[in-house]
C-alpha positions as CSV (number, residue, x, y, z in Angstrom):
1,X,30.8,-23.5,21.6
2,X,30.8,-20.2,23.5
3,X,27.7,-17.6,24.2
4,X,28.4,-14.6,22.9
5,X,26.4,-12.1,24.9
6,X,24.1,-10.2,23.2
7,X,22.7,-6.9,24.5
8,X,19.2,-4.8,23.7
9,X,18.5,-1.3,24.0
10,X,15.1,-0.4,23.1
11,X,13.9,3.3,22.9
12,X,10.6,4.4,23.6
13,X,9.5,8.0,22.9
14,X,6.9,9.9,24.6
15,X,5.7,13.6,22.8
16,X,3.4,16.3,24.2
17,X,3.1,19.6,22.2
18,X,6.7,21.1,21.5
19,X,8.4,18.3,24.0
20,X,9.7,14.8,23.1
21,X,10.9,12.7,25.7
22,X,12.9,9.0,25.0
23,X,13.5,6.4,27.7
24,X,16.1,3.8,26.7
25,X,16.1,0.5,28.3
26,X,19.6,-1.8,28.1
27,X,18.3,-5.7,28.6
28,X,21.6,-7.5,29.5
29,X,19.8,-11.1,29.6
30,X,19.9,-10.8,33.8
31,X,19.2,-7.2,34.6
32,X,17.9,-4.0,32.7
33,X,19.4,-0.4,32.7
34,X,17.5,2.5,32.1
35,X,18.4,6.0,30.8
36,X,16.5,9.0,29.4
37,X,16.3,12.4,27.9
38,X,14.3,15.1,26.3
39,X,14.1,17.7,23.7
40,X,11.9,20.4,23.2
41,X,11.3,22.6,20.0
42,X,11.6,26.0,19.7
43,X,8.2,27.7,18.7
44,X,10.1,29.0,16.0
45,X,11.5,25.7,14.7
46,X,9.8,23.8,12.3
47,X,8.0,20.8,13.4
48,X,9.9,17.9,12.4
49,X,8.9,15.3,15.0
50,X,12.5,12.9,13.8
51,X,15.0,15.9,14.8
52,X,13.1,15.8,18.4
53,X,13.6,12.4,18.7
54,X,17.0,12.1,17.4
55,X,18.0,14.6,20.2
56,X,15.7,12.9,22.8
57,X,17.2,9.8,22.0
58,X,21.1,10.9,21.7
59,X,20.1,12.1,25.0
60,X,18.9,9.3,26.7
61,X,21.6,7.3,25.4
62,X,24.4,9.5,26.7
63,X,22.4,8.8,30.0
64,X,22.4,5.4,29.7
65,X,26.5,5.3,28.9
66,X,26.6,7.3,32.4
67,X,24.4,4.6,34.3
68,X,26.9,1.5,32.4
69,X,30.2,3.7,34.0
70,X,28.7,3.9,37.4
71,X,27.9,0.4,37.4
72,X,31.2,-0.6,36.6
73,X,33.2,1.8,38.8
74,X,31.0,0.2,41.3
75,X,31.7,-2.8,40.4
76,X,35.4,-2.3,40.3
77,X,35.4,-0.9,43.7
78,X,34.2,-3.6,45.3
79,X,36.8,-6.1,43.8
80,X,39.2,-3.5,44.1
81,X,38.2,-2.6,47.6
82,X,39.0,1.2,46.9
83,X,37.4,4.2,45.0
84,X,37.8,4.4,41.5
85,X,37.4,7.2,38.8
86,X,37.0,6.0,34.8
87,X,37.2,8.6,32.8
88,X,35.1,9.2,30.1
């Protein structure tokens, strides 16, 4: 029977007055990966605390995909013994 690998991003959220700030953690089963990213409402805007952590957490995502590409460019490199560039 093979393993499938399974991999766990948590989000954790963070608010203070108008800001909201997520931190997302990828558990791969050997290491962990963190990314993270903020939002902050308008004084104007309503308050509707799940639209600030909707954008928080799309944020902190989208840094978390950039952390995964580094990794494997860097990971590539050194089998590949040259500089690589993945595109997005």
């Amino acid at each position: 029977m093979t393993h499938e690998p399974v991999w766990t991003v948590e989000i954790y959220f963070t608010e203070d007055e108008n800001r909201t700030r997520a931190d997302a953690r990828l558990s791969t089963g050997t290491r962990e990966i963190d990314g993270w990213g903020r939002s902050k409402r308008s004084p104007t805007d309503p308050d509707v605390p799940s639209v600030g952590e909707e954008l928080a957490a799309a944020r902190a995502l989208s840094d978390l995909a950039h952390h995964l590409l580094h990794e494997a460019a860097e990971s590539i490199e050194d089998f590949e013994g040259r500089p690589v560039h993945l595109a997005r």
